[in-house]
C-alpha positions as CSV (number, residue, x, y, z in Angstrom):
1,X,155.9,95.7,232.3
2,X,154.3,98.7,230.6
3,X,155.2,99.0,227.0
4,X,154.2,102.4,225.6
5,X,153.8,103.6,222.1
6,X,154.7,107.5,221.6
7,X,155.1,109.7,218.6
8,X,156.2,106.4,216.6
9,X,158.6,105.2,219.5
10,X,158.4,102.1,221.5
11,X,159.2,102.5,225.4
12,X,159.4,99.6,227.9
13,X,159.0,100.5,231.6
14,X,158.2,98.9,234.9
15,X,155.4,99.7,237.3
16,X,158.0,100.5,239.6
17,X,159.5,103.4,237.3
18,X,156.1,104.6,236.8
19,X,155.2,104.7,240.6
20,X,152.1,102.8,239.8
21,X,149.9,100.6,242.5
22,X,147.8,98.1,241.9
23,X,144.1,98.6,241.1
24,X,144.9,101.9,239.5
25,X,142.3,103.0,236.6
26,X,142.9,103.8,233.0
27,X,143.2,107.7,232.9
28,X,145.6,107.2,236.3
29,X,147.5,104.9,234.4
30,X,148.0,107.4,231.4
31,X,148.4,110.0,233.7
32,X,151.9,108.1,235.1
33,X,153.1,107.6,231.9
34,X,152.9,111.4,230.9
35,X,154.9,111.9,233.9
36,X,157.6,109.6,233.0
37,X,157.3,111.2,229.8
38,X,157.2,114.9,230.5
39,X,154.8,115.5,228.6
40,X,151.1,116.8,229.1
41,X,148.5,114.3,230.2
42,X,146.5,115.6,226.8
43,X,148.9,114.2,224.6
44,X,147.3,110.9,225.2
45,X,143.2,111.4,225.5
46,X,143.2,109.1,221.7
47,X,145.4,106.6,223.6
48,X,144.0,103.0,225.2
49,X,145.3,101.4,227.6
50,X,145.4,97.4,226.9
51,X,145.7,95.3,230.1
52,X,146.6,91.5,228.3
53,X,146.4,88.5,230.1
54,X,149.9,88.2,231.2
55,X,149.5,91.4,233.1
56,X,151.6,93.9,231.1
57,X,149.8,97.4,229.9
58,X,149.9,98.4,226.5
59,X,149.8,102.3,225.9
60,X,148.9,103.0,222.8
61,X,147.1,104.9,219.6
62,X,143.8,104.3,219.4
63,X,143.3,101.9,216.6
64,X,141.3,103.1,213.8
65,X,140.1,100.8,210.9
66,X,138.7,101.6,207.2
């Protein structure tokens, strides 16, 4: 599962949806998602992608503290 966070709304997609494949690299992984979006890949350069243990992908802001 791939659960993306996007101009404060919360989207959950599969890896199917996205056409992804396994061993795929961040910015390929972004790339997808602004597919599925339709928007530009740019929209996302202060995004991170979080891979978690389980193996669902965050998408998300870029976290920024103080």
């Amino acid at each position: 599962m791939v659960h993306v966070r996007f101009e404060g709304k919360s989207f959950d997609v599969t890896e199917q949806q996205l056409g992804m494949t396994a061993g795929m690299n961040d910015a390929q992984v972004m790339e997808r998602v602004a597919q599925h979006l339709d928007v530009g890949a740019s929209q996302f350069t202060s995004y991170v992608v979080d891979r978690r243990p389980s193996g669902d992908i965050v998408i998300r802001p870029e976290a920024v503290y103080g």
